[in-house]
C-alpha atoms as one frame of an Amber mdcrd trajectory, in Angstrom:
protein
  -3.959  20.139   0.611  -3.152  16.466   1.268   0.851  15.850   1.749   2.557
  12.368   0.771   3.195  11.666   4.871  -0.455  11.736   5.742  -0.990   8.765
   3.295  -0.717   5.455   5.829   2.011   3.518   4.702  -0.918   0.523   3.828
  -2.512   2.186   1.161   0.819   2.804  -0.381   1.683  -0.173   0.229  -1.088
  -1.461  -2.061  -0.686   1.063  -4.703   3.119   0.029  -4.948   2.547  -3.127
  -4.834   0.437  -3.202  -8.088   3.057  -0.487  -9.960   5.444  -3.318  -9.512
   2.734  -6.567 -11.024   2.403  -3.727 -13.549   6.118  -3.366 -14.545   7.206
  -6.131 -13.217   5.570  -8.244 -15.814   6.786  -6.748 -18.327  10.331  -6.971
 -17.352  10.185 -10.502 -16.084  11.121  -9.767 -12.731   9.625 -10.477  -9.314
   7.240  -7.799  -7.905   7.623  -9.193  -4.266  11.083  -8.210  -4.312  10.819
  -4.468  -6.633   7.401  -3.074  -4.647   9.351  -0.985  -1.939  11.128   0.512
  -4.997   7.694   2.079  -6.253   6.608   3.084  -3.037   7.659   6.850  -3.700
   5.923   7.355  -7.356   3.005   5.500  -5.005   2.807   7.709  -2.567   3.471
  10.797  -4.963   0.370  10.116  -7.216  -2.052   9.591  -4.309  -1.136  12.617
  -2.216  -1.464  14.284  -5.943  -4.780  12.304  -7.070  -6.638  13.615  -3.346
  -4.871  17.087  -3.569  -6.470  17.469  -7.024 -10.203  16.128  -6.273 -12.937
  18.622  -6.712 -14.344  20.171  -4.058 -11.771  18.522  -1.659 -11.072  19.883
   1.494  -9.972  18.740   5.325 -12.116  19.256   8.632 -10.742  19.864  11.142
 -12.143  19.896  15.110 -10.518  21.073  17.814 -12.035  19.909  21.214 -10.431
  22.361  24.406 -12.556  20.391  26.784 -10.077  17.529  25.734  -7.272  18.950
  26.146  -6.873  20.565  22.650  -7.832  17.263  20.998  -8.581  17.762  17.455
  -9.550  15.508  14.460  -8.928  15.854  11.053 -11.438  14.551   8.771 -10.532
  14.370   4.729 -14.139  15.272   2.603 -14.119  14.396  -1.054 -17.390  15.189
  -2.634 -18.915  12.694  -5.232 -20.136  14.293  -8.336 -24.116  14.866  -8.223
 -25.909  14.576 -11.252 -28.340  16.746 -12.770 -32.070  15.703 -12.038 -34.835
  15.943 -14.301 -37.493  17.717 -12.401
């Protein structure tokens, strides 16, 4: 399961960033100023969005000739289609 804190604070960055052009707009306001205030609802519907993708899992690998290093590794499998054999 993917939680809100492993999202880097780019990508949400991004995401807010057009929730605010979005609303923004249609209140007339500046979304410059309001994107830090969608940052949450942001980083909320990604960690959900990746939490909810099919087949979705994390790798992990540990490494003890490293000194316990490990690295995780996020998979999200793309749909296949059927072939025609």
């Amino acid at each position: 399961m993917t939680t809100a804190k492993q999202i880097p604070d780019e990508v949400v960055e991004a995401a807010a960033r057009g929730l605010a052009r979005y609303n923004c707009d249609q209140w007339d306001n500046d979304p410059e100023r309001f994107w830090p205030h969608f940052a949450d609802q942001a980083r909320a519907a990604i960690a959900a969005a990746l939490s909810a993708w099919p087949g979705m899992h994390v790798h992990e690998t540990r490494r003890s000739w490293l000194g316990g290093f490990s690295e995780r590794e996020l998979m999200l499998p793309l749909p296949q289609e059927a072939r025609d054999e």
